[in-house]
N, CA, C and O of each residue as an XYZ file, in Angstrom:
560
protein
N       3.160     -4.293     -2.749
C       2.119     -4.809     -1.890
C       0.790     -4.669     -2.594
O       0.724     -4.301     -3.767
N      -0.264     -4.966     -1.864
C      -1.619     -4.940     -2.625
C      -2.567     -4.825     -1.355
O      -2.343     -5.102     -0.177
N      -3.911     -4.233     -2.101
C      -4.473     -4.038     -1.219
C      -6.274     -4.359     -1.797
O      -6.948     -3.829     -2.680
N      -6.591     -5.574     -0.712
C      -8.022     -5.928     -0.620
C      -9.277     -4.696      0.140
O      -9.053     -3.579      0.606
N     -10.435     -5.364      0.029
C     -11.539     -4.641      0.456
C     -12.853     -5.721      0.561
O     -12.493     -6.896      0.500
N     -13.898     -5.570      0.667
C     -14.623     -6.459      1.103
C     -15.668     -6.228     -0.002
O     -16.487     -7.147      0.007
N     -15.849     -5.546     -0.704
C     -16.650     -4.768     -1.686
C     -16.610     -5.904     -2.798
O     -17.582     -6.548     -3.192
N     -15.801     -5.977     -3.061
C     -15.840     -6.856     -4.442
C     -14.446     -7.807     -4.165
O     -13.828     -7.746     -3.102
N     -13.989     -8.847     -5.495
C     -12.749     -9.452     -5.190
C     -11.581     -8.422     -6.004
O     -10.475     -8.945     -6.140
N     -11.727     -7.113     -6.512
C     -10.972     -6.352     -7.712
C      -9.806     -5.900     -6.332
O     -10.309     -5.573     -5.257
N      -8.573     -5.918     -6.455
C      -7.532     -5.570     -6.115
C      -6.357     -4.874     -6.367
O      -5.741     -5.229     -7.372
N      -5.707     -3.603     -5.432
C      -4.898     -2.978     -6.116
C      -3.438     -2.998     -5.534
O      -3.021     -3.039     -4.377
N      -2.811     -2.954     -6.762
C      -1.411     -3.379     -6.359
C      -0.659     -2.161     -6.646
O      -0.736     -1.158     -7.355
N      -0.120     -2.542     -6.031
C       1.208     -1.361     -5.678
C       2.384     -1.674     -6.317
O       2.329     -2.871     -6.595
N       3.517     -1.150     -6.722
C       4.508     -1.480     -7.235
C       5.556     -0.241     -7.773
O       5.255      0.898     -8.129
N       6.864     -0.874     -7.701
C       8.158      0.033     -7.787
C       8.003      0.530     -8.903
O       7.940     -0.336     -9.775
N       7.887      1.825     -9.365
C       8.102      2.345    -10.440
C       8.920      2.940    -11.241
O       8.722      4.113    -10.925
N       9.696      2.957    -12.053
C      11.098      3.253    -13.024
C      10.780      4.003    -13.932
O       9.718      3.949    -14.551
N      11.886      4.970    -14.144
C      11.841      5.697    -15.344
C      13.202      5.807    -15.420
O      13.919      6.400    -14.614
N      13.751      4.868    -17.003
C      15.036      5.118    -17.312
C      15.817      4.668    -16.546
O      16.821      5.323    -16.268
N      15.563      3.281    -15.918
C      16.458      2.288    -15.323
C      16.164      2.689    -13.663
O      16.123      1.720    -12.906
N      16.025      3.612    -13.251
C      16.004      4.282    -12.405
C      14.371      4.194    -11.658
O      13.371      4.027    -12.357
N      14.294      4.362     -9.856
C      13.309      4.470     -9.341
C      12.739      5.647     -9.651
O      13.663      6.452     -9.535
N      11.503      6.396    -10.065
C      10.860      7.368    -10.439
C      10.983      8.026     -9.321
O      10.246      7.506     -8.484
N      11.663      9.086     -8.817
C      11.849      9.898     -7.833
C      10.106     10.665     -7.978
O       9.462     10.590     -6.931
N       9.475     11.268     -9.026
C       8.754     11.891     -8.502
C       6.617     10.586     -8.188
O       5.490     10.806     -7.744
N       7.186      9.725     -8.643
C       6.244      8.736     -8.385
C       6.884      7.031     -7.362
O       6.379      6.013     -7.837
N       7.189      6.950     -6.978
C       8.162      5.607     -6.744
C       7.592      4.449     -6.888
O       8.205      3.462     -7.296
N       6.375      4.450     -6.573
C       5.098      3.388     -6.556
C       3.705      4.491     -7.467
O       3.110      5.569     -7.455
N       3.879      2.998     -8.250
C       2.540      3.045     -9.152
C       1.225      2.312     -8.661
O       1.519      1.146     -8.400
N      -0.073      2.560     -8.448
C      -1.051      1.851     -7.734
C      -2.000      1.189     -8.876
O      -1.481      1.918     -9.722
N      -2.501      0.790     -9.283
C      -3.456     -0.342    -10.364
C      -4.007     -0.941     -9.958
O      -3.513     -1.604     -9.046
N      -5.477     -1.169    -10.331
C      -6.430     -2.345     -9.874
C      -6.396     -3.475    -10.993
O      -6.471     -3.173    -12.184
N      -6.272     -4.857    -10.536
C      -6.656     -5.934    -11.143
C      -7.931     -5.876    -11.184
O      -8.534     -5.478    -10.187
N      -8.486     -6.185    -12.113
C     -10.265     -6.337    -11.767
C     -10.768     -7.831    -12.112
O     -11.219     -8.082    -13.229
N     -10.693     -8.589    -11.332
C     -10.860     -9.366    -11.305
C     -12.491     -9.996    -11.695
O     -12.838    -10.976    -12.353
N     -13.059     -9.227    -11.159
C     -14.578     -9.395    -11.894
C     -14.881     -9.284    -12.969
O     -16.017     -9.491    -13.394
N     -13.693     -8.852    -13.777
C     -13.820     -8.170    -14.992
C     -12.486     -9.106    -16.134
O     -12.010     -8.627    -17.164
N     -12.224    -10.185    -15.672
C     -11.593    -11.211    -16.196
C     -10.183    -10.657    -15.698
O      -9.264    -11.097    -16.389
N      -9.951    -10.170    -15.113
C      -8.000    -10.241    -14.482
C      -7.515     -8.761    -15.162
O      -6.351     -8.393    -15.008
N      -8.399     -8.013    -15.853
C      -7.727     -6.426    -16.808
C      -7.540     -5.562    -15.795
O      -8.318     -4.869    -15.139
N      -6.529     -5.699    -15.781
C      -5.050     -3.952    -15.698
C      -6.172     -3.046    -15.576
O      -7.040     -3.142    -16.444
N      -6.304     -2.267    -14.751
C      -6.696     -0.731    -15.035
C      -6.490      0.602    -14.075
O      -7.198      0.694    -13.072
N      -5.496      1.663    -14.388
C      -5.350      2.772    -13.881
C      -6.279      3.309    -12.394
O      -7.509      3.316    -12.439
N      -5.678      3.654    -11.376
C      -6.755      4.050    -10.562
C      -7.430      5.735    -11.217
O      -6.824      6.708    -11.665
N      -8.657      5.522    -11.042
C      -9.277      7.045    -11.531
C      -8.232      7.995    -10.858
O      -7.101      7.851    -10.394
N      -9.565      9.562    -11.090
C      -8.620     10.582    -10.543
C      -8.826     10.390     -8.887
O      -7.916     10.244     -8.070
N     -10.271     10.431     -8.613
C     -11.039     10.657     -7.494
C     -10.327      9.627     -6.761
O      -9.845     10.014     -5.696
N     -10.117      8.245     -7.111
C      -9.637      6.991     -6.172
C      -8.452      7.640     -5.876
O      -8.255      7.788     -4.670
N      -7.276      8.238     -6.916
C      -5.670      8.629     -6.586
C      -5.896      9.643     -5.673
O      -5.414      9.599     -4.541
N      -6.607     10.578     -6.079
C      -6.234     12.126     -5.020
C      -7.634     11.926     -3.949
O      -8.349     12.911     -3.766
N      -7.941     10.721     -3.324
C      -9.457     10.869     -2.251
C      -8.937      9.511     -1.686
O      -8.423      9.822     -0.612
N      -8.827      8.378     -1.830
C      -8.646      7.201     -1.317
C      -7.404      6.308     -1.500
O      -6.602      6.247     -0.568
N      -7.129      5.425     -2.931
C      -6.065      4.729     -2.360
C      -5.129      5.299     -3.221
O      -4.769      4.661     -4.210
N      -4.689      6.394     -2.989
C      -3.423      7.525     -4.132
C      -2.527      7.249     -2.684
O      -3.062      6.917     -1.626
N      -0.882      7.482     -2.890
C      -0.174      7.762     -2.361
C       0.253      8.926     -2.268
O       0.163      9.786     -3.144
N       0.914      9.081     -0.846
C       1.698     10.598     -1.345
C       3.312     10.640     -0.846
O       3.592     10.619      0.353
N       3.869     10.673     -1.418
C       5.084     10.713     -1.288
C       6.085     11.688     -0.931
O       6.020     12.792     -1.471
N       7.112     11.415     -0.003
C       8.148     12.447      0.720
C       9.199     11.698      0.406
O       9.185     10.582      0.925
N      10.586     12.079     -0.635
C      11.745     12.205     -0.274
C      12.294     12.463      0.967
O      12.198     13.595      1.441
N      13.076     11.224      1.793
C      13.574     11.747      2.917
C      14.970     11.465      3.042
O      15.572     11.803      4.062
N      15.650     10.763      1.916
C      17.043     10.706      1.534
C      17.594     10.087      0.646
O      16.601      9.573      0.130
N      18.631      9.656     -0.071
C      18.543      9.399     -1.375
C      18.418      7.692     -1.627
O      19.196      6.853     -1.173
N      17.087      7.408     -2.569
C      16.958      6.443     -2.579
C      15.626      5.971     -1.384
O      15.088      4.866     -1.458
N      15.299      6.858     -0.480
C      14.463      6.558      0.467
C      13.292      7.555      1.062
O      13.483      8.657      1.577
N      12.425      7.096      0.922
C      10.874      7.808      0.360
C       9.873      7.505      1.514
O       9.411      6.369      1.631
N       9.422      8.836      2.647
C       8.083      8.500      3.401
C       6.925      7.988      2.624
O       7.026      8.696      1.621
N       5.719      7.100      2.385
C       5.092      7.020      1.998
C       3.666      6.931      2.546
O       3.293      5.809      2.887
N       2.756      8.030      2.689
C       1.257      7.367      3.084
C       0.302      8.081      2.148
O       0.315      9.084      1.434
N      -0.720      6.885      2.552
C      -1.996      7.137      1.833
C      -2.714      8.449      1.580
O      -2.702      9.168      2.578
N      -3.249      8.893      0.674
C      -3.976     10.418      0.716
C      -5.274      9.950      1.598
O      -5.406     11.022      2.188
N      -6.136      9.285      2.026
C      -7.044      9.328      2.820
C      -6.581      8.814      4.137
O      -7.509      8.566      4.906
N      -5.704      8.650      4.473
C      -4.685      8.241      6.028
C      -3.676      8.409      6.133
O      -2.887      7.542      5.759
N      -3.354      9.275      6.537
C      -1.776     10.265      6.511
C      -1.347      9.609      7.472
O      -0.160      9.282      7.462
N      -2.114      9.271      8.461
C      -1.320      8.866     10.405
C      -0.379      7.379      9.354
O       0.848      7.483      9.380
N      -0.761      6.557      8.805
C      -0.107      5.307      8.792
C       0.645      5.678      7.763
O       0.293      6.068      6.650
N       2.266      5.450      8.447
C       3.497      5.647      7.384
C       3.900      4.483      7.061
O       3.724      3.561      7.857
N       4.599      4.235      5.692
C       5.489      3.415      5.294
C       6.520      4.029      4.578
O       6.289      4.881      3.720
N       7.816      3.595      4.920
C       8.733      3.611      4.091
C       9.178      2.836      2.651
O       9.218      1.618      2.475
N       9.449      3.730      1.831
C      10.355      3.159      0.633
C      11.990      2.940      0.736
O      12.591      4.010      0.834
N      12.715      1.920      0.733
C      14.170      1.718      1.063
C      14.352      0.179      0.639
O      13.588     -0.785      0.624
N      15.927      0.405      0.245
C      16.557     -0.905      0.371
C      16.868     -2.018      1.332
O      17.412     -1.494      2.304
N      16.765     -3.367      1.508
C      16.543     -4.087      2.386
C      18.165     -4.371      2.881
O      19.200     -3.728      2.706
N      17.951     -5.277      3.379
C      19.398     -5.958      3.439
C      20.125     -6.697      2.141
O      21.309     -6.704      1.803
N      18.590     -7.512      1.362
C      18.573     -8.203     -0.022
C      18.732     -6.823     -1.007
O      17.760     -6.435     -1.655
N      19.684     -6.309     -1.049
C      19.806     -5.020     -1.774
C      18.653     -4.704     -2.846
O      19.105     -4.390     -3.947
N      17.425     -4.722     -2.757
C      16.295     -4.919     -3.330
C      15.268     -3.846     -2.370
O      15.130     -3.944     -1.150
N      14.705     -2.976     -3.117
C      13.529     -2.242     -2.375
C      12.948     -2.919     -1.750
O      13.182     -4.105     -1.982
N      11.916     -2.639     -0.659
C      10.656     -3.027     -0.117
C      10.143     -1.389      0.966
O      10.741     -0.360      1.283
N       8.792     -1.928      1.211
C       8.272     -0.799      1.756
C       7.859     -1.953      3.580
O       7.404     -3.032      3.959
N       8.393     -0.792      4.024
C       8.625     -1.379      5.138
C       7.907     -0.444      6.500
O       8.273      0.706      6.744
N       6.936     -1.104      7.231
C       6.107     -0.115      8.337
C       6.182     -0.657      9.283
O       7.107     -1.465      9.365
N       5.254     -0.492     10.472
C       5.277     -1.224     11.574
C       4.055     -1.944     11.754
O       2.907     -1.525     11.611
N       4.484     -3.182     12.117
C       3.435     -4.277     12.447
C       3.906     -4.940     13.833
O       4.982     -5.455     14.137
N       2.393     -4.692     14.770
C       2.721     -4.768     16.384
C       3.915     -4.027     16.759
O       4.696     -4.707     17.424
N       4.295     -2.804     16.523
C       5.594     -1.947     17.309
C       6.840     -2.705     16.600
O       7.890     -2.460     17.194
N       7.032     -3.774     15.208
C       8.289     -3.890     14.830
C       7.972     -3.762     13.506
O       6.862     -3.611     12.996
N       9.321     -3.854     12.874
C       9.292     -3.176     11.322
C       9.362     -4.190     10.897
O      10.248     -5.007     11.146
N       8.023     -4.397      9.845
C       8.304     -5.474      8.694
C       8.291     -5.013      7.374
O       8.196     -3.852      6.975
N       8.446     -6.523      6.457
C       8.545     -5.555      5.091
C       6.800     -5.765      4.935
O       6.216     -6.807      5.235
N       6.115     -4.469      4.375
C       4.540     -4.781      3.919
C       4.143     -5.586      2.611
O       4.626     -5.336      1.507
N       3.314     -6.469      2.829
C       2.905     -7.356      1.685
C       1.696     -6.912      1.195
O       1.537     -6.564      0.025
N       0.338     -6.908      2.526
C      -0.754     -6.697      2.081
C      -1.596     -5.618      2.661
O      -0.914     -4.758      3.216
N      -2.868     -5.411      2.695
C      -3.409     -4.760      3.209
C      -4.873     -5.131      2.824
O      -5.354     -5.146      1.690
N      -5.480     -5.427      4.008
C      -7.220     -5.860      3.863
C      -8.303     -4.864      4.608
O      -8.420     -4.870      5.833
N      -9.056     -4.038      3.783
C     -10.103     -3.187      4.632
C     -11.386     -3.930      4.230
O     -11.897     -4.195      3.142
N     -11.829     -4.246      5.928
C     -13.091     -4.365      5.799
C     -14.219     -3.549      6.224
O     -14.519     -3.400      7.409
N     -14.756     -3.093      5.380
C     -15.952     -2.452      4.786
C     -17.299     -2.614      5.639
O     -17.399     -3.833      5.498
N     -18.249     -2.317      6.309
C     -19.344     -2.435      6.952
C     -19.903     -1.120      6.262
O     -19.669     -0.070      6.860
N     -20.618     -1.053      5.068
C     -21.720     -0.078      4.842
C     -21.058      1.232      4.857
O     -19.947      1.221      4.328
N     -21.551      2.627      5.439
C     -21.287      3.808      5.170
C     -21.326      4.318      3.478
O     -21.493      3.574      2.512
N     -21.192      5.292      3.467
C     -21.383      6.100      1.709
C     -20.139      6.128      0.644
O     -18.978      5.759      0.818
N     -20.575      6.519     -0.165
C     -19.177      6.064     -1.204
C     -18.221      7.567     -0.618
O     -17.126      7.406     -1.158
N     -18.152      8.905      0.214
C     -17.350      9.643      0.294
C     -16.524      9.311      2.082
O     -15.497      9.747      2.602
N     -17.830      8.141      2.656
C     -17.248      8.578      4.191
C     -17.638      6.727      4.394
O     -18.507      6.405      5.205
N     -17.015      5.827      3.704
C     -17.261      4.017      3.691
C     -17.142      4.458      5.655
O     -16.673      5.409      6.280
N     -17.664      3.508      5.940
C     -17.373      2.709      7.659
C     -16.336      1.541      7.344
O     -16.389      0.677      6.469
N     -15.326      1.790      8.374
C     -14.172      0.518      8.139
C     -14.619      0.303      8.874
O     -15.286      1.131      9.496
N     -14.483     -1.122      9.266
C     -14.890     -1.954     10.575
C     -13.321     -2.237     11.036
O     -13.036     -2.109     12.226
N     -12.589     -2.516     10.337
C     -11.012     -2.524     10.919
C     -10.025     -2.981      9.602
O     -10.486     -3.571      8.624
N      -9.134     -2.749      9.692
C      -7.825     -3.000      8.477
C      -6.839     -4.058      9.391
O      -6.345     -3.776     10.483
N      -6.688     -5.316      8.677
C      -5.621     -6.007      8.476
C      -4.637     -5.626      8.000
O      -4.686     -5.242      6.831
N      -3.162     -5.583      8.850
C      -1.867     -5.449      7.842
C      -0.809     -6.635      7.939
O      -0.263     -6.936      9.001
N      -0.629     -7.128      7.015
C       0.017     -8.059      6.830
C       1.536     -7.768      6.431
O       1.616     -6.926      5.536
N       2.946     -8.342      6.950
C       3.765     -8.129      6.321
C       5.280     -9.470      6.631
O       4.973    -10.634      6.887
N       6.240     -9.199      6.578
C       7.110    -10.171      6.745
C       8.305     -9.671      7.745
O       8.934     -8.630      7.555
N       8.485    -10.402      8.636
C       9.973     -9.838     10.022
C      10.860     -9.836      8.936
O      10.669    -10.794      8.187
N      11.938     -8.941      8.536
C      12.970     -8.785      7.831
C      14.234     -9.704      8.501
O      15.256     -9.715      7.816
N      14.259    -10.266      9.426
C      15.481    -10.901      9.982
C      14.737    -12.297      9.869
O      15.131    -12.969      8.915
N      13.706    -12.892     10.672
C      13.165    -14.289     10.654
C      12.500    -14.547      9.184
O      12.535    -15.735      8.864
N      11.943    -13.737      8.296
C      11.146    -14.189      7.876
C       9.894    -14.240      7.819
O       9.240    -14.313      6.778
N       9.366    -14.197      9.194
C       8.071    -14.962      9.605
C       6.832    -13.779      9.272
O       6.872    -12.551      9.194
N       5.861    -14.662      9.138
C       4.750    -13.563      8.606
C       4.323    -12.722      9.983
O       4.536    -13.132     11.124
N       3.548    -11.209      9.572
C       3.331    -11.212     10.833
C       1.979    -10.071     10.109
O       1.818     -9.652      8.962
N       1.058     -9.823     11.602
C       0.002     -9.364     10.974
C      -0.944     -8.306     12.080
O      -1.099     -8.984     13.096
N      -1.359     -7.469     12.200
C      -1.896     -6.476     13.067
C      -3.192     -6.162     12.562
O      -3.493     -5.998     11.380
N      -3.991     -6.088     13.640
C      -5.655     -5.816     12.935
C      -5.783     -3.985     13.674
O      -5.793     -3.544     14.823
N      -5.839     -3.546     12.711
C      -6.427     -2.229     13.907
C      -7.297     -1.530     13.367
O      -7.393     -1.418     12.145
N      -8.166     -0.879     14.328
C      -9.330     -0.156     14.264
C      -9.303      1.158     13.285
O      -8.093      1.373     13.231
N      -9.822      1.986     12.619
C     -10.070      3.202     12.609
C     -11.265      4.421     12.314
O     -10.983      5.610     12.461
């Protein structure tokens, strides 16, 4: 999945991570910003962004399947697991049903670089049985 902001167009993506054919049990998802302002270059999230804002943190909760939330928002979980398409996806809840997650949009209204003001987060993701996109705005 990936995740927007209102700040600039630079975006960070998320993605399955391997070591040795294998899902990285102690990382599963790797996070990276495109920087798009900066001609489309790859670049590592700092330290401060991983362990303060958009770092994950990860729980083994059975084999092959991983709690996942944000270090600056613990309340919103997603899971790491196999689908039906025997293929990972990270999968949360959008409106009270489980989809698979695609995106994620925070918009930004001012506040300081340690305590930003969200005005509200878009989550975007896909119904695992229909297909169909689906999408939840909520406050925090």
């Amino acid at each position: 999945f990936y995740l927007q902001r209102t700040p600039n167009k630079n975006t960070i993506v998320y993605e399955l991570n391997y070591k040795n054919g294998e899902i990285d049990t102690e990382e599963p998802i790797h996070g990276f910003w495109i920087r798009y302002q900066e001609d489309g270059q790859r670049e590592d999230l700092n330290y401060i962004q991983r362990k303060f804002a958009y770092g994950l943190k990860t729980k083994k909760i059975a084999v092959n399947q991983y709690e996942i939330t944000f270090v600056s928002y613990k309340k919103y979980k997603m899971y790491l697991r196999m689908g039906a398409d025997k293929k990972f996806h990270l999968f949360t809840n959008i409106n009270q049903k489980t989809a698979e997650l695609t995106s994620i949009y925070l918009k930004i209204n001012g506040g300081a670089f340690w305590t930003p003001n969200i005005e509200y987060v878009d989550i975007y993701g896909i119904d695992p049985t229909s297909r169909s996109v689906m999408k939840e705005r909520m406050k925090i």
